[in-house]
N, C-alpha and C positions, 0 to 999 in steps of 0.2 A: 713309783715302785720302791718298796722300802725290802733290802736285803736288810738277812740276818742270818750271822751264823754263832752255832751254839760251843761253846768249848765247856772242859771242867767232870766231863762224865769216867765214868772207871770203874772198879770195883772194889767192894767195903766190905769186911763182915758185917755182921749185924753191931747195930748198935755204934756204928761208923758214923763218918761224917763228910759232906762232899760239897763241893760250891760249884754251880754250873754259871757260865756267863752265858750274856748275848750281846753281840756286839751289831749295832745299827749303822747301815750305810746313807745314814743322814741324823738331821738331829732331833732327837726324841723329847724335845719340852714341849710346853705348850698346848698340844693338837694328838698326844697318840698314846692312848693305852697298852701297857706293855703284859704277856702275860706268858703262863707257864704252863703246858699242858702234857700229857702222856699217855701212849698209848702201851698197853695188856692187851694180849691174844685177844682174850675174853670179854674184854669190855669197850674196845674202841678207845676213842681220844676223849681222856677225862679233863675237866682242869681242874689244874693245882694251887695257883695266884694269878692273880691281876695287881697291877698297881699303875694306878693315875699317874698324870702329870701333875697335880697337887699331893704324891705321896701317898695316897689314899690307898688303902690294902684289899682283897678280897683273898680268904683260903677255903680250900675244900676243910669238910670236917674234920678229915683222917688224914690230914697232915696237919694242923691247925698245932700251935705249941710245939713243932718240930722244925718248920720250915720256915723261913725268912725270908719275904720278898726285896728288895733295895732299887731305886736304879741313881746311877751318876751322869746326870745330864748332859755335866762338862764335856762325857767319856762316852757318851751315846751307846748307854751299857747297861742292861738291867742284870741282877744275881739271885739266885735262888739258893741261899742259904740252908742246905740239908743236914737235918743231926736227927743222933736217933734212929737211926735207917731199920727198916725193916726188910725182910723178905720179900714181901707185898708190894714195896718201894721200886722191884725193882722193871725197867720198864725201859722205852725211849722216850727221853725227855727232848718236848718242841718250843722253842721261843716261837711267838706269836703278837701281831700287832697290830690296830687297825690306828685311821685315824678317828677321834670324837670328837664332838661338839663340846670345848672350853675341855680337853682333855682328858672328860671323866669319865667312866670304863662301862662297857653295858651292863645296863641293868642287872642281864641273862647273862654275866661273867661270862661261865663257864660254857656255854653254848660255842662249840668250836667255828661252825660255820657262819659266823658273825666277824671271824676275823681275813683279812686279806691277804694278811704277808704272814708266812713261816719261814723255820730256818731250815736246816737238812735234819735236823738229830742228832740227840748222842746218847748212848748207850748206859743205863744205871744198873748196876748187878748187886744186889746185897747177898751173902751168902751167909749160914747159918755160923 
């Protein structure tokens, strides 16, 4: 069982800027896809990035050039580097993470129910 909790959420105007972390209660090399998801009323849990254990990136469209995936292995830590925030942006952001095979991230990213572990949430508010 891999814990995670999310820190870094708050409120922005538009066009702000916010770093969400997640901090892992084990170590996240090798074996475990880390990734970024949010949930809107309206749309259920989207996702936002994945990033391997080799680095390797995956973004939704409409954050793509806005957001930043990272993680610090040392620091059992991945970050979601937010700029440019929109309205639209605003949401509960979930860290999320399964283990994989040579720790490259599913195919189907974005597909929430492919992953095992989440964190609680944290709250992203962008206002106009």
């Amino acid at each position: 069982q891999v814990r995670l909790v999310e820190s870094g959420g708050g409120s922005v105007q538009t066009g702000g800027s916010l770093r969400l972390s997640c901090g892992a209660s084990e170590s996240i090399d090798g074996t475990i896809c880390m990734g970024w998801f949010r949930r809107v009323p309206a749309n259920g849990r989207q996702g936002v990035a994945t990033i391997a254990s080799d680095g390797t990136t995956n973004y939704a469209d409409i954050v793509k050039d806005r957001f930043t995936i990272s993680r610090d292995n040392a620091k059992n830590t991945v970050y979601l580097e937010m700029n440019d925030l929109k309205p639209e942006d605003t949401a509960v952001y979930y860290c999320a993470a399964d283990r994989v095979v040579g720790g490259v991230c599913f195919y189907d990213w974005a597909d929430a129910g492919l992953y095992r572990y989440w964190g609680q949430g944290t709250q992203v508010t962008v206002s106009l």
